[in-house]
FIBA-218718 format. One record per residue (C-alpha): residue in one letter; y, x, z. Coordinates in nm, 2 decimals. Example, Ala and Ser with C-alpha at 12.3 -4.5 7.8 and 13.67 -1.06 7.14 Angstrom:
2
@code = A&north = -0.45&east = 1.23&up = 0.78
@code = S&north = -0.11&east = 1.37&up = 0.71
REM end
This chain:
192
@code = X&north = -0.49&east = 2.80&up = 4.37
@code = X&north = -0.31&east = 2.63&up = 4.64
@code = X&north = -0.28&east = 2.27&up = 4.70
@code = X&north = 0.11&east = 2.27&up = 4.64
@code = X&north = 0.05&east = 2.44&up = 4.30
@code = X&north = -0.25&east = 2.21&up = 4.20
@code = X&north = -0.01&east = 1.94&up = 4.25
@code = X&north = 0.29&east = 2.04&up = 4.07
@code = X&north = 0.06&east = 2.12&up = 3.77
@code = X&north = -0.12&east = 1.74&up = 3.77
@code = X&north = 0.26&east = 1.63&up = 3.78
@code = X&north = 0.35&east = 1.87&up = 3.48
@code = X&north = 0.07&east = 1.72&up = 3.34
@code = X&north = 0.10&east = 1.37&up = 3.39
@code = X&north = 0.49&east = 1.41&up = 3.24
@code = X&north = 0.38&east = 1.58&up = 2.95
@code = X&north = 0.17&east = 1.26&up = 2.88
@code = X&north = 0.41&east = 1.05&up = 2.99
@code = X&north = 0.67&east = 1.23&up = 2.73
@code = X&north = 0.42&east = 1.24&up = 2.44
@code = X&north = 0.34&east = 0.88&up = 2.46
@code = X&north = 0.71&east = 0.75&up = 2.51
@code = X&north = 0.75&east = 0.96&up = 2.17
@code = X&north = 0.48&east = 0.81&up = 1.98
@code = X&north = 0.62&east = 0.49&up = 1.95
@code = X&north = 0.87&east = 0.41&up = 1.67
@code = X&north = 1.07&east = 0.20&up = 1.92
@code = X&north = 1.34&east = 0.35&up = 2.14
@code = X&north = 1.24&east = 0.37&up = 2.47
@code = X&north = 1.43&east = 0.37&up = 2.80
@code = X&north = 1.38&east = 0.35&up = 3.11
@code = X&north = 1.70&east = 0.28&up = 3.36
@code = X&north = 1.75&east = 0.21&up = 3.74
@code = X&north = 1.94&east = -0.10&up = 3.90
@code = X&north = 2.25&east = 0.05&up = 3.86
@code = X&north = 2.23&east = 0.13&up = 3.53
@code = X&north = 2.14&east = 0.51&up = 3.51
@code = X&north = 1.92&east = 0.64&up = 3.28
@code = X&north = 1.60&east = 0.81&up = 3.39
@code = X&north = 1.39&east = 0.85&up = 3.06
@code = X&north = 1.46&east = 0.81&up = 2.69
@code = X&north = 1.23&east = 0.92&up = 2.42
@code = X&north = 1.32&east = 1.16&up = 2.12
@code = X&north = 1.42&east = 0.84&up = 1.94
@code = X&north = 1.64&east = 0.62&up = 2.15
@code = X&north = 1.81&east = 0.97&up = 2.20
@code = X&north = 1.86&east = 1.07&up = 1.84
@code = X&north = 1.96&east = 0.71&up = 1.74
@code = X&north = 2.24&east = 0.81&up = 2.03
@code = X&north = 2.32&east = 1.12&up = 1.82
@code = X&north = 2.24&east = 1.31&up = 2.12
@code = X&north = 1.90&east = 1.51&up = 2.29
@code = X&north = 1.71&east = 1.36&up = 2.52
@code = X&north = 1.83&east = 1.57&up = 2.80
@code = X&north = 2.19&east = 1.49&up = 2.72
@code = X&north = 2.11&east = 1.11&up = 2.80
@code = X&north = 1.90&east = 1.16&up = 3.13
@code = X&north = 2.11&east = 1.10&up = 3.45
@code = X&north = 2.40&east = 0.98&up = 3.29
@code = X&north = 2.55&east = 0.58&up = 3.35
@code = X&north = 2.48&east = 0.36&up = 3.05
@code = X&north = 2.85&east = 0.33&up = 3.03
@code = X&north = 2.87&east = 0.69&up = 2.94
@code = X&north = 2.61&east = 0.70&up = 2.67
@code = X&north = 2.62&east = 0.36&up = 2.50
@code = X&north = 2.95&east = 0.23&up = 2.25
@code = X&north = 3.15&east = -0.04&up = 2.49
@code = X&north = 3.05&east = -0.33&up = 2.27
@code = X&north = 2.65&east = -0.24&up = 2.30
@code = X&north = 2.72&east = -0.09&up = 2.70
@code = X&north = 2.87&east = -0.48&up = 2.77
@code = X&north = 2.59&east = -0.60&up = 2.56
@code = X&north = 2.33&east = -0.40&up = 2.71
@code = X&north = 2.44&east = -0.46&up = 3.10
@code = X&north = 2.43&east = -0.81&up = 3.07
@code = X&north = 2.07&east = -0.83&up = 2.97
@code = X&north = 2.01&east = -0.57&up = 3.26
@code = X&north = 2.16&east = -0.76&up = 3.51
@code = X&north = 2.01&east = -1.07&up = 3.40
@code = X&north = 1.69&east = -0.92&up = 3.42
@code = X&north = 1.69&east = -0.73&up = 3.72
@code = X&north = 1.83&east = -1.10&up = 3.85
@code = X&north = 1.56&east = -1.33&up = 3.70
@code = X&north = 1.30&east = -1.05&up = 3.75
@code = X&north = 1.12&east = -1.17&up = 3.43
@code = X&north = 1.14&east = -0.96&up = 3.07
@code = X&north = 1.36&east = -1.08&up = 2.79
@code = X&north = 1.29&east = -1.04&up = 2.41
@code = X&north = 1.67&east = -1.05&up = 2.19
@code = X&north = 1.75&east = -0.95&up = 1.83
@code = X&north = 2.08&east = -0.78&up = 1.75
@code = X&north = 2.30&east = -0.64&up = 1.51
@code = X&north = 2.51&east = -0.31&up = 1.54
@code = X&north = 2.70&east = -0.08&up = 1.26
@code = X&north = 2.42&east = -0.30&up = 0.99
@code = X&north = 2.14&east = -0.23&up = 1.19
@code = X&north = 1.96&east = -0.51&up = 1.33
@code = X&north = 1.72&east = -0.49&up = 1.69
@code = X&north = 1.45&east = -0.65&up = 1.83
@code = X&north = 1.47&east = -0.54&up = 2.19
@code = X&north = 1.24&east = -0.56&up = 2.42
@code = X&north = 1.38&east = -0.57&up = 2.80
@code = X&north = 1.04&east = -0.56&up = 3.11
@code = X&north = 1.15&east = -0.52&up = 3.48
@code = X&north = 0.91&east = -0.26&up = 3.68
@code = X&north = 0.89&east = -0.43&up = 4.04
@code = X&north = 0.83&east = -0.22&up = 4.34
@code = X&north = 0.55&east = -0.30&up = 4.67
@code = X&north = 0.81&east = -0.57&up = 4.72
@code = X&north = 0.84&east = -0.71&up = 4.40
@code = X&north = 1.18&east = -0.63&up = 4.43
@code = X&north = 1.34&east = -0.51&up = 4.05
@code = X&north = 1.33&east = -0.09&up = 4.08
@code = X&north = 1.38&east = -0.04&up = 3.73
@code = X&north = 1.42&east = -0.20&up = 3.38
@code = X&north = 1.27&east = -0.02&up = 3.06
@code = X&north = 1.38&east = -0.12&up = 2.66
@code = X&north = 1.23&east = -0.10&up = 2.39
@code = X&north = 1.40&east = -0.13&up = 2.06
@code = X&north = 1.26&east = -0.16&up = 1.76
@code = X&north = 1.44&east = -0.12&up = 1.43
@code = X&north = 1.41&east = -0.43&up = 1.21
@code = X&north = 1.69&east = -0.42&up = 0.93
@code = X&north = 1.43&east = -0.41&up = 0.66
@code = X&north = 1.29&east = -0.72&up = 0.76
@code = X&north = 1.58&east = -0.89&up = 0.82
@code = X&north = 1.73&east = -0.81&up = 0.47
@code = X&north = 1.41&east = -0.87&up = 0.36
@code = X&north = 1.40&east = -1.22&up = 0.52
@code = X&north = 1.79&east = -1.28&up = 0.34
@code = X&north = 1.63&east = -1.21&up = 0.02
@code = X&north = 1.30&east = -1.41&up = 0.05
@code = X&north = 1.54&east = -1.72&up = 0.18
@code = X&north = 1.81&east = -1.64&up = -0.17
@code = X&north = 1.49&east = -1.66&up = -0.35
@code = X&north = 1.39&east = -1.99&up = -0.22
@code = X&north = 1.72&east = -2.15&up = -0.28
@code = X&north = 1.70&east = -2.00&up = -0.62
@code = X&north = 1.36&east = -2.17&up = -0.71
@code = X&north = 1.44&east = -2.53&up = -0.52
@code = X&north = 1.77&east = -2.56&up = -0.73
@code = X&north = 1.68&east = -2.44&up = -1.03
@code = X&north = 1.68&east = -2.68&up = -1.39
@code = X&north = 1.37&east = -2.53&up = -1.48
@code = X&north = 1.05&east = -2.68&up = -1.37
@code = X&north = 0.83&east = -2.42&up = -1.18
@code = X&north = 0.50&east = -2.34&up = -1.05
@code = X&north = 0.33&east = -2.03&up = -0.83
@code = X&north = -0.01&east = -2.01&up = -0.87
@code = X&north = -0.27&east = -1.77&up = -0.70
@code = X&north = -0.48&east = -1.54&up = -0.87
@code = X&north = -0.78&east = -1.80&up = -0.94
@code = X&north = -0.47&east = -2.04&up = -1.09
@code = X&north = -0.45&east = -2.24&up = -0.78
@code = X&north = -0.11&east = -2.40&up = -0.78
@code = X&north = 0.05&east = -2.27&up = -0.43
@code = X&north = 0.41&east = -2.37&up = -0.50
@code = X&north = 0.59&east = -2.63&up = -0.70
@code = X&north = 0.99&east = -2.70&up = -0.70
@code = X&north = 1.18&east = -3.05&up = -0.77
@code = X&north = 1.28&east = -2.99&up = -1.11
@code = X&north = 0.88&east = -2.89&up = -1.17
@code = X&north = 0.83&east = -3.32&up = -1.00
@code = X&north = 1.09&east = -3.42&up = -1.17
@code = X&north = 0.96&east = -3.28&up = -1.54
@code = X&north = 0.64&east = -3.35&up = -1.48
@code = X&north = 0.59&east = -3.65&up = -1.20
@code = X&north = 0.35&east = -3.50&up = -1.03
@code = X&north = 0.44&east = -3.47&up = -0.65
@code = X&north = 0.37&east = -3.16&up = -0.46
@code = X&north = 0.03&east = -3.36&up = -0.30
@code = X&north = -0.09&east = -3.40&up = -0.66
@code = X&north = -0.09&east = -3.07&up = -0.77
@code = X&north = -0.14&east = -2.82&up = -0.49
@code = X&north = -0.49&east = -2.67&up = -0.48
@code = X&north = -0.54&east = -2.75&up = -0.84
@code = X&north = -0.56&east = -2.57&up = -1.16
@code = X&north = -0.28&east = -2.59&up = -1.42
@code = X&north = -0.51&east = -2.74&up = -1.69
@code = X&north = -0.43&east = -3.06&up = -1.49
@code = X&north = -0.09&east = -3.04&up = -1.70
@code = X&north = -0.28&east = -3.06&up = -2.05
@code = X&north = -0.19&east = -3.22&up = -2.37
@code = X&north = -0.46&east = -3.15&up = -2.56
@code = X&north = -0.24&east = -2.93&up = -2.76
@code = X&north = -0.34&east = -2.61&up = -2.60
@code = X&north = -0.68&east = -2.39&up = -2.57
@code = X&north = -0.83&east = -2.36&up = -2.26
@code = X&north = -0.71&east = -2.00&up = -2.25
@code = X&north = -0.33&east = -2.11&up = -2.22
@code = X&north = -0.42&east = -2.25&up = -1.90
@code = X&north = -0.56&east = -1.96&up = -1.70
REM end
């Protein structure tokens, strides 16, 4: 085997890697120059495109991204490539929302060669989020006098109306059993 053709295999090689690793991640990943011309994208940055992989590589982000997320996207490249530092944002497309991840790759010169993004899918969460904070509002406005306890009835949680009812302030209470509220009316069993 020549020396030419034991090199063209360790580069086959190392882009094989570098291709199954890029699709392992459940992020989309891209890689761009300074100009804004895409040189790698994994099998899920391209699908989320509607597009192969191959269809993306080479071609200007103007040509692959919507205009909104294209003007979106070039700002945060340009602001990168100009502080030469990453930047981290969260955005929302079509009612998607993205935590994206932008890193500069510096050359010998620490000069800005490239930028790569990763961006990682986080609508779950976020709707998620908007109904843990509908919840809250629900239990701190509430009439009714509430407590969360854990599973050795350990009070975790109390609202107003539950101070209000009760006058015992959030200090009082936390940390403690329930029995704390008894009347003497009630076993020992109603309290668990």
């Amino acid at each position: 085997i020549s020396d030419r053709t034991l090199v063209a295999q360790k580069l086959r090689d190392s882009d094989n890697l570098a291709r199954t690793m890029l699709d392992a991640t459940t992020d989309s990943a891209f890689l761009l120059n300074t100009r804004g011309v895409l040189l790698a994208v994994n099998s899920l940055g391209a699908s989320r495109l509607s597009r192969k992989p191959e269809e993306i590589i080479g071609r200007h982000m103007s040509e692959v991204f919507p205009p909104p997320v294209y003007d979106f996207r070039n700002r945060i490249l340009n602001s990168v490539i100009s502080r030469r530092e990453s930047i981290r944002v969260q955005d929302e497309r079509q009612g998607l929302h993205f935590d994206t991840f932008y890193s500069p790759i510096l050359n010998d010169n620490g000069e800005v060669s490239m930028v790569a993004f990763f961006a990682q899918d986080i609508t779950e969460r976020v709707v998620y989020e908007q109904k843990l904070k509908l919840l809250e509002k629900w239990f701190e406005n509430t009439l009714e006098g509430f407590m969360i306890t854990d599973s050795e009835a350990r009070i975790l949680a109390i609202n107003s109306s539950f101070q209000t009812i009760t006058g015992y302030s959030s200090a009082e209470v936390l940390g403690k059993n329930p029995s704390l509220l008894g009347s003497d009316r009630h076993d020992a069993e109603f309290y668990r």
